[in-house]
C-alpha positions as a Markdown table, in Angstrom:
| # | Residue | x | y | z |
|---|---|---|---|---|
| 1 | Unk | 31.1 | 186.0 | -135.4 |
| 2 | Unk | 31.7 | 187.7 | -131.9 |
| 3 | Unk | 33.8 | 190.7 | -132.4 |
| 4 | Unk | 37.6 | 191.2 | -130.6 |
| 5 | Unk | 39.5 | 193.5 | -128.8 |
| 6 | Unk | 37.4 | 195.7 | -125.5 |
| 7 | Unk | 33.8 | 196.0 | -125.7 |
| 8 | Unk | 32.5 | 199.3 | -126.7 |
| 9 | Unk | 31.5 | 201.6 | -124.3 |
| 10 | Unk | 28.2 | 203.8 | -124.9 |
| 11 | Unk | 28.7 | 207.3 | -123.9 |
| 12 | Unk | 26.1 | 208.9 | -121.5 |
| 13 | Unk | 25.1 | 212.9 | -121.3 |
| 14 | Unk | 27.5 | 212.7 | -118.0 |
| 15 | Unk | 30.1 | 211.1 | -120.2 |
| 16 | Unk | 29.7 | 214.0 | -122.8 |
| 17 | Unk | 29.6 | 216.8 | -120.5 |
| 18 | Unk | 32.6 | 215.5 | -119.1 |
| 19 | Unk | 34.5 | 214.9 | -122.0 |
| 20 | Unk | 33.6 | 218.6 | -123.6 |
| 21 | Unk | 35.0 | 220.1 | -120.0 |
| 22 | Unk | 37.9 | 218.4 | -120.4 |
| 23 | Unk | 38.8 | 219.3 | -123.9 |
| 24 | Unk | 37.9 | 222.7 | -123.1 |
| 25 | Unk | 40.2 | 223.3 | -120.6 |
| 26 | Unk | 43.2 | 221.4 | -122.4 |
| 27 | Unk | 45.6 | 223.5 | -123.2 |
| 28 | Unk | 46.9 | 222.6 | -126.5 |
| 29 | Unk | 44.4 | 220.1 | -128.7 |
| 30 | Unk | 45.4 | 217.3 | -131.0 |
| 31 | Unk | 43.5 | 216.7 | -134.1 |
| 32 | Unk | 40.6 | 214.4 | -133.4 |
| 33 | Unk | 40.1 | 216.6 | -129.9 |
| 34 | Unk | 39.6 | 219.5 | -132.0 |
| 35 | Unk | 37.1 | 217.6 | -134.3 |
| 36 | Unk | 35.5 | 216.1 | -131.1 |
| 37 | Unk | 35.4 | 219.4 | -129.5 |
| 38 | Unk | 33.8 | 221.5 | -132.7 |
| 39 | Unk | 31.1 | 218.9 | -132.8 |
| 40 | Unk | 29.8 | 219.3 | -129.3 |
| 41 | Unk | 30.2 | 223.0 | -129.8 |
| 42 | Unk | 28.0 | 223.0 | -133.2 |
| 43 | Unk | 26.1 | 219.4 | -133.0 |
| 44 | Unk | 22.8 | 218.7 | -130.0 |
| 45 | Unk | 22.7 | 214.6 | -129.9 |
| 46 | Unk | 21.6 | 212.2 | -131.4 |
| 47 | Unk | 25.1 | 211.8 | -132.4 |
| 48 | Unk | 25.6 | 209.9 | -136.4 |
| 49 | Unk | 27.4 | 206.3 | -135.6 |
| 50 | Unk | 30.4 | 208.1 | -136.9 |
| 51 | Unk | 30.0 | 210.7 | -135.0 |
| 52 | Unk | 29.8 | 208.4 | -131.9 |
| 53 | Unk | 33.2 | 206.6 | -133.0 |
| 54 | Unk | 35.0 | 209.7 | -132.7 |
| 55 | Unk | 33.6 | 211.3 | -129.2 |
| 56 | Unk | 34.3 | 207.1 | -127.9 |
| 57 | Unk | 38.0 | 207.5 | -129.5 |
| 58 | Unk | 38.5 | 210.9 | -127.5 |
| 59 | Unk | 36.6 | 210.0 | -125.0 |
| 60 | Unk | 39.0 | 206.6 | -124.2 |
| 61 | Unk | 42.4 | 209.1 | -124.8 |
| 62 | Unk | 40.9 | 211.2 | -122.2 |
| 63 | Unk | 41.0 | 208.4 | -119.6 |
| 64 | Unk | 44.6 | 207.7 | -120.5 |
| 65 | Unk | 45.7 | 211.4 | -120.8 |
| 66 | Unk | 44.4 | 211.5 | -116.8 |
| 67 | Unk | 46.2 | 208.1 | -116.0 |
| 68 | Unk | 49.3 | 209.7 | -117.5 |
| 69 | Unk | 48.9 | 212.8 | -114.8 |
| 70 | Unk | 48.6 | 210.6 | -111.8 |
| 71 | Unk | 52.3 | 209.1 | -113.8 |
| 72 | Unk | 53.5 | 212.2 | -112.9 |
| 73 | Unk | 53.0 | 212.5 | -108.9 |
| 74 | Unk | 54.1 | 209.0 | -109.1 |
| 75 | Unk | 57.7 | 209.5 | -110.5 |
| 76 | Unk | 57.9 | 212.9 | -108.7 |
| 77 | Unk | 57.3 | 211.0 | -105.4 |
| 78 | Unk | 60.0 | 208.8 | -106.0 |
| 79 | Unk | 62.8 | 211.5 | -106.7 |
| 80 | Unk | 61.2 | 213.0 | -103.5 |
| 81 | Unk | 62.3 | 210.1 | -101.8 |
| 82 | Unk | 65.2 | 209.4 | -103.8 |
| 83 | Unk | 64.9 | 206.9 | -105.0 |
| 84 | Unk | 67.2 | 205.4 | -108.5 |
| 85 | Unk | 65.1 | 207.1 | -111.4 |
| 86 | Unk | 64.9 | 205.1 | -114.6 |
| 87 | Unk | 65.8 | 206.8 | -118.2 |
| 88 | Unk | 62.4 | 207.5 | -119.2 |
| 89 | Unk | 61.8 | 208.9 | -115.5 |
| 90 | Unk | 64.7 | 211.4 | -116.1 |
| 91 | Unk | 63.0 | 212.5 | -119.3 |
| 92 | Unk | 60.1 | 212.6 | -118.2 |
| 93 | Unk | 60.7 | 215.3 | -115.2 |
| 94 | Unk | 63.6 | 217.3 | -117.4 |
| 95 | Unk | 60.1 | 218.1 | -119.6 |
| 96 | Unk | 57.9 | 219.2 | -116.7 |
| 97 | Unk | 61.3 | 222.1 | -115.9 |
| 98 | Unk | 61.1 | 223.7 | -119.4 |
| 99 | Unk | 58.7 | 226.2 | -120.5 |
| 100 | Unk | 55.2 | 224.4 | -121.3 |
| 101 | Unk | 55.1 | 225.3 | -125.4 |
| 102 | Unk | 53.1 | 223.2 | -127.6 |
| 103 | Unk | 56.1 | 221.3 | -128.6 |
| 104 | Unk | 56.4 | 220.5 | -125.1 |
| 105 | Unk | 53.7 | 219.5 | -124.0 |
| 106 | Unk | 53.2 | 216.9 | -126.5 |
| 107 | Unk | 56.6 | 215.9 | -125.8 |
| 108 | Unk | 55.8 | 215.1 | -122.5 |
| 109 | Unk | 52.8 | 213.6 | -123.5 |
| 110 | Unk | 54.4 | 211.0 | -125.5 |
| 111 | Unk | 57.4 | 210.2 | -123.0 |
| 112 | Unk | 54.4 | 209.4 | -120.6 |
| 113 | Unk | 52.6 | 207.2 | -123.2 |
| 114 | Unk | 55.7 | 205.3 | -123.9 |
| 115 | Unk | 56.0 | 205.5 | -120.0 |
| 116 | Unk | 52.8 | 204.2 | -119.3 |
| 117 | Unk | 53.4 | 201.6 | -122.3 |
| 118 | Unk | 56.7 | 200.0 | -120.3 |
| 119 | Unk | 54.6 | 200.3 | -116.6 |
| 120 | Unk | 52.0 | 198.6 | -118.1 |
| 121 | Unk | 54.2 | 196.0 | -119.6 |
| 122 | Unk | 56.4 | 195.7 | -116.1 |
| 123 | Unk | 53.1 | 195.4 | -114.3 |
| 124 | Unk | 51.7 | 192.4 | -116.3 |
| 125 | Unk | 55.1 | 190.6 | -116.6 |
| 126 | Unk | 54.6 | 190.8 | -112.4 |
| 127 | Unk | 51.7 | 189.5 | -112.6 |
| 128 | Unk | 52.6 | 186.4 | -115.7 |
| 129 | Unk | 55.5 | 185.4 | -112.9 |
| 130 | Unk | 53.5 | 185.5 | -109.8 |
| 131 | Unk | 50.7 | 183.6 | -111.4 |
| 132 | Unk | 53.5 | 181.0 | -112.7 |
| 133 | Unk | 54.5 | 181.0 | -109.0 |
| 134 | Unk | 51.0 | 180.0 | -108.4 |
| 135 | Unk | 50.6 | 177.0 | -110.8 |
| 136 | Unk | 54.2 | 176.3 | -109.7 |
| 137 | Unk | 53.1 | 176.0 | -106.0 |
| 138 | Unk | 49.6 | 174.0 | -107.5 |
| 139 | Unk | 51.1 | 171.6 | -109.3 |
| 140 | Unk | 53.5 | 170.8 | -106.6 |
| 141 | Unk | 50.7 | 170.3 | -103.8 |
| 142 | Unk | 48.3 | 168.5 | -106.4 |
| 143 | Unk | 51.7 | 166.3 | -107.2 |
| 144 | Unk | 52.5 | 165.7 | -103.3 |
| 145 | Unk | 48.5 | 164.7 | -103.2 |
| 146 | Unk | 48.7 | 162.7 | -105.4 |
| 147 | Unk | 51.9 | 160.8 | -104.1 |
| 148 | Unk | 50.1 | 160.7 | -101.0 |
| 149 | Unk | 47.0 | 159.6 | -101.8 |
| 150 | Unk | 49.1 | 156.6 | -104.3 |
| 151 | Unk | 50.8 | 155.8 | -100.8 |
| 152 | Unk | 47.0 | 155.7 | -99.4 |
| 153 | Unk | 45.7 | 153.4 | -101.8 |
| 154 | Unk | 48.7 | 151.4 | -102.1 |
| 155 | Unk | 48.0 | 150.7 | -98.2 |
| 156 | Unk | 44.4 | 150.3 | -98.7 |
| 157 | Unk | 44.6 | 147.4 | -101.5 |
| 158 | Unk | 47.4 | 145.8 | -99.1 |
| 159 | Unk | 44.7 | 145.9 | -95.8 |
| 160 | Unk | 42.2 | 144.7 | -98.4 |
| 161 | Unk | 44.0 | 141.8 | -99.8 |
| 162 | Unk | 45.7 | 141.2 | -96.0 |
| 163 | Unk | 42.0 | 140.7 | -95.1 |
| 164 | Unk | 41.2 | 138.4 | -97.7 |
| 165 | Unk | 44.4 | 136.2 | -96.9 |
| 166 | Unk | 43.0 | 135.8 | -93.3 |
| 167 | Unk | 39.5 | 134.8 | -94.5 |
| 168 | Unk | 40.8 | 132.8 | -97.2 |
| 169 | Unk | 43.4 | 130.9 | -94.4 |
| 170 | Unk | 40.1 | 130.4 | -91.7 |
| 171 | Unk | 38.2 | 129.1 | -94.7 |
| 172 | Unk | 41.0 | 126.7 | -95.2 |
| 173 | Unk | 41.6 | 125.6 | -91.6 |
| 174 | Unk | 37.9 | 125.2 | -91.7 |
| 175 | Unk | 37.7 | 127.6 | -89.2 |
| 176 | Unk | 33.9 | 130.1 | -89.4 |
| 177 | Unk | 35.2 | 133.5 | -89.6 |
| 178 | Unk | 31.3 | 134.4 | -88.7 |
| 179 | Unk | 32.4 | 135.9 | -85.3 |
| 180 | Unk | 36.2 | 137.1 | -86.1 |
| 181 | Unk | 37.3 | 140.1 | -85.0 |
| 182 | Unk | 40.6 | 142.2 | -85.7 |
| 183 | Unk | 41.4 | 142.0 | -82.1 |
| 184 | Unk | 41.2 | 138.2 | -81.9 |
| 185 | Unk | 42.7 | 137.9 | -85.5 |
| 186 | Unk | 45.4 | 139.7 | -84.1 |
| 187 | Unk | 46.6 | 138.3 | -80.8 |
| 188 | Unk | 46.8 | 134.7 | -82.9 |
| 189 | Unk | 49.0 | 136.0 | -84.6 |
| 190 | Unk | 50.9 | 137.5 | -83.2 |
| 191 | Unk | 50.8 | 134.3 | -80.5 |
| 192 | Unk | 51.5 | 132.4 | -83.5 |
| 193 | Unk | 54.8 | 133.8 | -84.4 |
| 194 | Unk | 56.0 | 134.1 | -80.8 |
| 195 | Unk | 55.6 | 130.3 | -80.5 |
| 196 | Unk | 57.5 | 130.2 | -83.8 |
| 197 | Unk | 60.2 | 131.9 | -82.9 |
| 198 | Unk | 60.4 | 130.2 | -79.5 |
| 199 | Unk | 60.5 | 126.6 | -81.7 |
| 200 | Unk | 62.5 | 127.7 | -84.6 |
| 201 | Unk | 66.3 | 127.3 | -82.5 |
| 202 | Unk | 65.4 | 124.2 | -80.7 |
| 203 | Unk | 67.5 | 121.4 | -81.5 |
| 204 | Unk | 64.3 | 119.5 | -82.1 |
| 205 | Unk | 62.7 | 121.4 | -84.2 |
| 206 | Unk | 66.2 | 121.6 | -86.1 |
| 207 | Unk | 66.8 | 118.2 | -87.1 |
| 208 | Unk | 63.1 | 118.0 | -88.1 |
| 209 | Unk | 63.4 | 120.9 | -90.4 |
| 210 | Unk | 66.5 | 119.0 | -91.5 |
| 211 | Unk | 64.5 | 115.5 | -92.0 |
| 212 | Unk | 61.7 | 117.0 | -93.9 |
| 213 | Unk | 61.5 | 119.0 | -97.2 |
| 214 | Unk | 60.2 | 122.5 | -96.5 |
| 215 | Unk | 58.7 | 124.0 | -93.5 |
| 216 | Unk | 55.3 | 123.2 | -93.6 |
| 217 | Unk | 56.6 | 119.2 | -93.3 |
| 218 | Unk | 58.7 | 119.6 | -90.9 |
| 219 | Unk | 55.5 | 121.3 | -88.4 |
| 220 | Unk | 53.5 | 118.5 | -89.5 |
| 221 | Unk | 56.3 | 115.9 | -88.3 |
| 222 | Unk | 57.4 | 117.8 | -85.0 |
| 223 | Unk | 53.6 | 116.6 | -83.4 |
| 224 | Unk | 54.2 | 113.3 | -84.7 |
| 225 | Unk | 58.1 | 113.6 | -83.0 |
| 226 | Unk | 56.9 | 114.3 | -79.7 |
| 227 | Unk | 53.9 | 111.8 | -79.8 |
| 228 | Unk | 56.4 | 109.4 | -80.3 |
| 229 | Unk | 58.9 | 110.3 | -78.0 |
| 230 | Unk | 56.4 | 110.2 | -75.2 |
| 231 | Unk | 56.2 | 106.4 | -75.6 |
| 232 | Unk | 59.7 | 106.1 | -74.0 |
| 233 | Unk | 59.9 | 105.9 | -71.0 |
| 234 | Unk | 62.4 | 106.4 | -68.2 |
| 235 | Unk | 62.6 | 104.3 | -64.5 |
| 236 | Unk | 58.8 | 103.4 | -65.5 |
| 237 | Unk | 57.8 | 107.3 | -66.3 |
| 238 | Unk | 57.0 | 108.9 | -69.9 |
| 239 | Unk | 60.3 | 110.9 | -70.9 |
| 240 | Unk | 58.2 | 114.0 | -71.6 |
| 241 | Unk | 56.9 | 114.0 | -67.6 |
| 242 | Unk | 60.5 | 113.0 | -66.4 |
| 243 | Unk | 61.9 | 115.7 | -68.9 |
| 244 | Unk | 59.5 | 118.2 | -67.8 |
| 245 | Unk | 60.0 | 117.9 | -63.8 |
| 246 | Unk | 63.7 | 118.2 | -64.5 |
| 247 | Unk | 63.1 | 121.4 | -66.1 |
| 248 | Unk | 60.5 | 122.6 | -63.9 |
| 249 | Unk | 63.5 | 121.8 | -60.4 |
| 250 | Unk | 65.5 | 124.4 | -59.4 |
């Protein structure tokens, strides 16, 4: 079973030499410093695994007890530049004015812990919401994506099946599509519909519509119309042609 919590960290002589300087030149000593202290006085490595446990405890409140200093210039640069101190702030820098006493300076020691404790806490809460920002600001852009690439497919399956009418229309007209092109395609029908809409208000093509059933009838009966209609004639001359020159004179 893999172990929890931070991975244990193996001391080396630097380490060791470092942490007896620094206990040495502490001023007041809390228990397990003292024990930690007293064995690197009277004890030459290899250290006993218990032995090991301690010096890595004392070792890891030594790294704190030097963040906590650093706590220090930090608060005392902000009432430099006054700027609003918080409770624990005001504690903190009431401490470093008294007389430095055992009892004080394990006072201070704590309100820095504590300090350090609520930083630490601040700092990660800052970092919880800005990485909820983040995945707020992802989902967002992965959810406009996706809309848009739903609008892309949407259009895609439309050009798809639009092709597939055309094919399917040439195939019924028994037209080869074997040399189409979209250009071509294009201009017929858009041809098409012009000539629609040039036909659809005639009065011709009106009573037609009226004399058939549906559309599609009434364009199969308006060839059949004007065949017919050309058999009449006027002063010996096909209606249509007399029609047409009438139109065409100014």
């Amino acid at each position: 079973m893999a172990t929890r919590g931070r991975p244990s960290k193996n001391l080396s002589h630097q380490d060791i030499e470092d942490l007896k300087f620094f206990l040495q030149n502490l001023l007041f000593l809390k228990k397990n410093q003292q024990r930690a202290l007293n064995l690197l006085d009277e004890t030459a490595p290899p250290f006993s695994e218990q032995q090991l446990t301690l010096l890595k405890t004392v070792d890891r409140e030594k790294r704190l007890f030097q963040q906590r200093q650093v706590l220090i210039e930090n608060i005392q640069l902000k009432q430099k530049n006054q700027q609003t101190l918080l409770a624990n702030e005001i504690e903190i820098l009431g401490l470093l004015k008294l007389d430095l006493t055992q009892d004080t300076f394990f006072r201070l020691d704590r309100a820095l812990e504590s300090y350090q404790k609520i930083e630490k806490a601040a700092l990660e809460n800052r970092i919880r919401l800005e990485d909820e920002k983040h995945r707020e600001i992802l989902q967002n852009n992965k959810k406009e994506l996706t809309e848009a690439q739903k609008k892309r497919n949407a259009e895609n399956q439309l050009k798809y099946a639009l092709g597939g009418a055309v094919l399917a229309a040439y195939e019924q007209l028994e037209i080869s599509s074997e040399n189409l092109d979209p250009q071509s395609v294009k201009s017929k029908i858009v041809h098409n519909e012009r000539f629609y809409d040039l036909i659809k208000d005639t009065k011709i093509f009106k009573d037609t519509f009226k004399s058939s059933e549906n559309y599609t009838q009434a364009c199969l009966m308006l060839p059949k119309l004007l065949d017919a209609l050309a058999q009449y004639q006027i002063a010996d001359e096909p209606i249509h042609l007399a029609t047409l020159r009438k139109i065409k004179e100014p």
